[in-house]
VOGU-3710 file (C-alpha; in Angstrom, 3 decimals, decimal comma):
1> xxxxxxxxxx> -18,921/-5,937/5,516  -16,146/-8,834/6,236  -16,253/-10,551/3,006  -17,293/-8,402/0,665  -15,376/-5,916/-1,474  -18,227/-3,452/-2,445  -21,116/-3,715/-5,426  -20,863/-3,319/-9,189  -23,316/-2,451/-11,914  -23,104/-5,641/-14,206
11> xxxxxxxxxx> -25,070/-6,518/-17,358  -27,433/-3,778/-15,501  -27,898/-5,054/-12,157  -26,458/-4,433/-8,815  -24,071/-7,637/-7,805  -22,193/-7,786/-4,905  -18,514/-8,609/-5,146  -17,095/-11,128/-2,834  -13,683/-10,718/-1,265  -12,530/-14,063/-2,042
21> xxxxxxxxxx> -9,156/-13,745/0,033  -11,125/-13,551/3,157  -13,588/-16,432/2,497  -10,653/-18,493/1,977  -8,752/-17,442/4,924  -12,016/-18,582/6,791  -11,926/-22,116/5,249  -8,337/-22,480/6,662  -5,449/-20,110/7,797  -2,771/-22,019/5,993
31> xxxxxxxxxx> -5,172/-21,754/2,481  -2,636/-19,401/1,023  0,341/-22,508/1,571  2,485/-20,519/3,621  3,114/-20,277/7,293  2,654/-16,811/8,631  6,354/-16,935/10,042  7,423/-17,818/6,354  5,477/-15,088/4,405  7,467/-12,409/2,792
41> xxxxxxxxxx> 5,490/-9,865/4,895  5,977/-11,405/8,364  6,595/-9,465/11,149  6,624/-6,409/8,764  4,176/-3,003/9,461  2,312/-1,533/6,275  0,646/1,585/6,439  -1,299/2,097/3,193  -2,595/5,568/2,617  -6,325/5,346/0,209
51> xxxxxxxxxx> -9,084/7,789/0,113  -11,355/4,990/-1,731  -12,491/2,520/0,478  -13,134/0,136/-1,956  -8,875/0,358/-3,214  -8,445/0,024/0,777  -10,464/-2,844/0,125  -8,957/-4,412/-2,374  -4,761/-3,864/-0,744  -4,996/-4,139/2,468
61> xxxxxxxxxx> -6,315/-8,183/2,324  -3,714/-8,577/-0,354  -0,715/-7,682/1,747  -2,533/-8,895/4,801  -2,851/-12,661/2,884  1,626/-11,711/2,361  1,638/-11,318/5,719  1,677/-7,905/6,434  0,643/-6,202/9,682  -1,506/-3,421/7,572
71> xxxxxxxxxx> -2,797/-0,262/9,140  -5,308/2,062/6,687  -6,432/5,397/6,597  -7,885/7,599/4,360  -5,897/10,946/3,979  -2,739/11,918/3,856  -3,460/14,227/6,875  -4,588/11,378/8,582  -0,804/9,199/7,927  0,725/12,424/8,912
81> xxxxxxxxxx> -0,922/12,676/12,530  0,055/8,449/12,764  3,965/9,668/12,114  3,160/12,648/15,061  2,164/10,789/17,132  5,336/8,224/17,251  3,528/5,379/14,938  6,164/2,914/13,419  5,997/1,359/9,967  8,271/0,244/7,551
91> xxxxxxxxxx> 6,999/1,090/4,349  3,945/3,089/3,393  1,927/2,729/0,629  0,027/5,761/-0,892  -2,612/6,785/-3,459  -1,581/9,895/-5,706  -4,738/11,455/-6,314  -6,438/12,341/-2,701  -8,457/15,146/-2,064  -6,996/17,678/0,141
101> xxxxxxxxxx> -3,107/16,720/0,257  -2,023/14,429/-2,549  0,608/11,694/-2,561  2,959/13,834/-4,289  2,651/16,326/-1,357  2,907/13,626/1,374  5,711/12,063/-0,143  7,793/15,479/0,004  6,628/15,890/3,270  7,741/12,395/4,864
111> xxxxxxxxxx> 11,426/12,998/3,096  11,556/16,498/4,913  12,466/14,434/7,918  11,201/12,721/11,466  10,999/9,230/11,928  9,425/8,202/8,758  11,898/10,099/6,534  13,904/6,563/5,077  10,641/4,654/5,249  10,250/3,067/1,658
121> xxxxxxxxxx> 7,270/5,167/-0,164  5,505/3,048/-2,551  2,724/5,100/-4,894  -0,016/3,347/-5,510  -1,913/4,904/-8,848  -4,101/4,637/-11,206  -1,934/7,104/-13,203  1,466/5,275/-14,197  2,566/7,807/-17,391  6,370/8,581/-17,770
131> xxxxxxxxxx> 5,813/11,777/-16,302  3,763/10,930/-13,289  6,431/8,436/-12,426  8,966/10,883/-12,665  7,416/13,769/-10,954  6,749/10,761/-7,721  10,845/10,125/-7,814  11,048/13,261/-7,343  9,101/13,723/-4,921  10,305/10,819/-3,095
141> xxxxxxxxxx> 7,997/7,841/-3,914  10,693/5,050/-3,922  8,582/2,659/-6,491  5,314/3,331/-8,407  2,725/0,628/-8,886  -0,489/0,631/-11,241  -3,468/0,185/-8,533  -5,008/-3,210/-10,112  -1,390/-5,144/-10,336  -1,396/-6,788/-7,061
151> xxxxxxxxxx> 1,836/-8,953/-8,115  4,097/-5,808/-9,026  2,437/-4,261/-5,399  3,611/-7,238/-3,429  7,484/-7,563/-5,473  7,780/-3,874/-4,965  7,326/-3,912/-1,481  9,620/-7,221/-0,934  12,277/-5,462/-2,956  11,811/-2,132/-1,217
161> xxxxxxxxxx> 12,057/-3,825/2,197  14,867/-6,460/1,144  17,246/-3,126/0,020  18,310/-0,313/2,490  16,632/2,668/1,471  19,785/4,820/1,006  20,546/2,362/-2,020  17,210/2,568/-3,287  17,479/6,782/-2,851  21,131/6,600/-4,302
171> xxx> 20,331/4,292/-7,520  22,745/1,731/-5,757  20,046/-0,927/-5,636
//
């Protein structure tokens, strides 16, 4: 439901958890103190790639409040027919662990080439260990973000999208 990010179990009973983002966004567009035009997300397309609705939940309002255009699926497989199919983005945002194909695998298959091959890949995790990280470089993840650190989400996608992608890829950056 619009407004609501999903229920919890607290101190043993069911409580629903408001999205607080879009209730203030219905009190007054410019809540947030920014003009649209102004916000580091203007004008730029998001796709964010989340099996668990209630993650999708939780980013998409957050970069959509930055000023992100956001589009949201729920599968890799799913982002994959989007690139087929001639979608444009300019950075995607994806979960590691997915059922089916993972982020690791999507990653390696974006950087194999077409039209999203240079897109900045952000990883989105719950799962930020040394080796996790590494094994997403190398598999083509440009950043990797903790899942519940909204600020580090939003920098690293204004730094990935402020910095051609062949310096980000080539340690230039």
């Amino acid at each position: 439901r619009p407004g609501m990010l999903g229920s919890a179990v607290i101190g043993g009973k069911v409580t629903e958890m408001l999205d607080t983002a879009w209730w203030l966004r219905q009190a007054g567009e410019d809540w947030f103190g920014s003009n649209a035009s102004e916000s580091p997300g203007a004008g730029r397309r998001v796709l964010v790639v989340e099996d668990s609705a209630f993650f999708r939940s939780l980013v998409v309002p957050a970069l959509g409040a930055a000023g992100y255009a956001v589009t949201a699926v729920a599968d890799a497989r799913e982002a994959l027919r989007l690139r087929d199919a001639g979608a444009m983005f300019d950075a995607v945002i994806s979960d590691i662990a997915m059922p089916g194909m993972d982020g690791f695998a999507l990653a390696a298959s974006l950087r194999e080439g077409g039209a999203w091959r240079d897109l900045p890949l952000i990883a989105l995790t719950g799962r930020a260990e040394p080796a996790d990280i590494e094994r997403g470089r190398d598999a083509g993840f440009t950043d990797y973000v903790a899942k519940f650190d909204r600020a580090a989400l939003l920098e690293s996608l204004r730094q990935c999208l402020a910095v051609p992608v062949a310096a980000l890829t080539s340690g230039e950056a």
